[in-house]
C-alpha positions as a Markdown table, in Angstrom:
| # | Residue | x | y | z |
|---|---|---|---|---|
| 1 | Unk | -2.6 | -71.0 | 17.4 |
| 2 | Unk | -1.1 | -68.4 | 14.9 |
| 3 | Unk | 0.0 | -71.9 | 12.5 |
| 4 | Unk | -4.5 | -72.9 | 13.0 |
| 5 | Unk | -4.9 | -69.5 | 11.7 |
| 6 | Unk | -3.0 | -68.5 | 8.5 |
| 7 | Unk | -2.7 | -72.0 | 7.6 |
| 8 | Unk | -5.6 | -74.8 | 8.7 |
| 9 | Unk | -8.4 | -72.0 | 9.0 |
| 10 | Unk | -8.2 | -70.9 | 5.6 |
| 11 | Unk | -7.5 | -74.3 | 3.7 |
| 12 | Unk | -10.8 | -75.3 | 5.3 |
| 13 | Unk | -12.7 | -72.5 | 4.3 |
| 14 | Unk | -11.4 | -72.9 | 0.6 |
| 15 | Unk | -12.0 | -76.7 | 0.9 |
| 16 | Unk | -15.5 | -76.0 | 1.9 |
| 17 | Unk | -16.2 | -73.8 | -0.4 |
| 18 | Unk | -15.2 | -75.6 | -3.2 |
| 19 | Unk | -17.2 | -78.8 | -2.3 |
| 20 | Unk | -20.2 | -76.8 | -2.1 |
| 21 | Unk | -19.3 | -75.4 | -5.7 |
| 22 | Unk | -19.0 | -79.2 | -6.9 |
| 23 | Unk | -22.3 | -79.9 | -5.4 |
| 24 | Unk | -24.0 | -77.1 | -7.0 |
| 25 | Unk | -22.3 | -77.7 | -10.3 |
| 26 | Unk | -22.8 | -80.9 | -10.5 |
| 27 | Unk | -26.7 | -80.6 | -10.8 |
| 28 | Unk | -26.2 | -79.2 | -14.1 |
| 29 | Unk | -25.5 | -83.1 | -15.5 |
| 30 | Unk | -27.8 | -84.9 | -13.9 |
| 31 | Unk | -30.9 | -85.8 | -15.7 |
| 32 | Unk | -33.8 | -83.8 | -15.9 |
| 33 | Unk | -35.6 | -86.2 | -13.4 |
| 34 | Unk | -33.0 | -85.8 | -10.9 |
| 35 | Unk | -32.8 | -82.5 | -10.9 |
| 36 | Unk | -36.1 | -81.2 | -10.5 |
| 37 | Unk | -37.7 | -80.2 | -7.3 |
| 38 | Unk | -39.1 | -83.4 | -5.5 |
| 39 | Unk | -43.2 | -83.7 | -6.2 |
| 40 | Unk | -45.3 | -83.0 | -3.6 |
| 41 | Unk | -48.0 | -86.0 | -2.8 |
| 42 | Unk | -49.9 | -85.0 | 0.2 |
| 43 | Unk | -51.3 | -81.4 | 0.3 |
| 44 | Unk | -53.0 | -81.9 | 3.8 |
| 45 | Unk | -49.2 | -82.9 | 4.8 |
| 46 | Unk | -47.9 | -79.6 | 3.8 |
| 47 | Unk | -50.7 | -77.6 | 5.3 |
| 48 | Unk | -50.3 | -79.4 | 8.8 |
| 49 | Unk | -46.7 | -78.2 | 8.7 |
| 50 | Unk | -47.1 | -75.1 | 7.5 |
| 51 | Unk | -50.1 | -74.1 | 9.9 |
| 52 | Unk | -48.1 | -75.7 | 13.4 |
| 53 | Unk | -45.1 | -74.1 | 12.7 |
């Protein structure tokens, strides 16, 4: 258990965190398409949700 701690535990924290960093980074090179916040079609969609939750 002492070997999961000081050695596993914290490797996977630091492998976690650096794939988030990678995904976060890497919207700075995709296109401006890409990387923009999805359009919303259907406004009577988003109200539904918004009022039943």
């Amino acid at each position: 258990m002492t070997f999961f701690r000081q050695y596993i535990a914290p490797m996977l924290i630091v492998l976690i965190f650096l794939v988030a960093l990678v995904a976060v980074t890497a919207r700075a090179f995709l296109p401006s398409d890409l990387s923009a916040p999805a359009p919303i079609d259907d406004i009577s969609f988003l109200l539904s949700v918004i009022l039943f939750f």
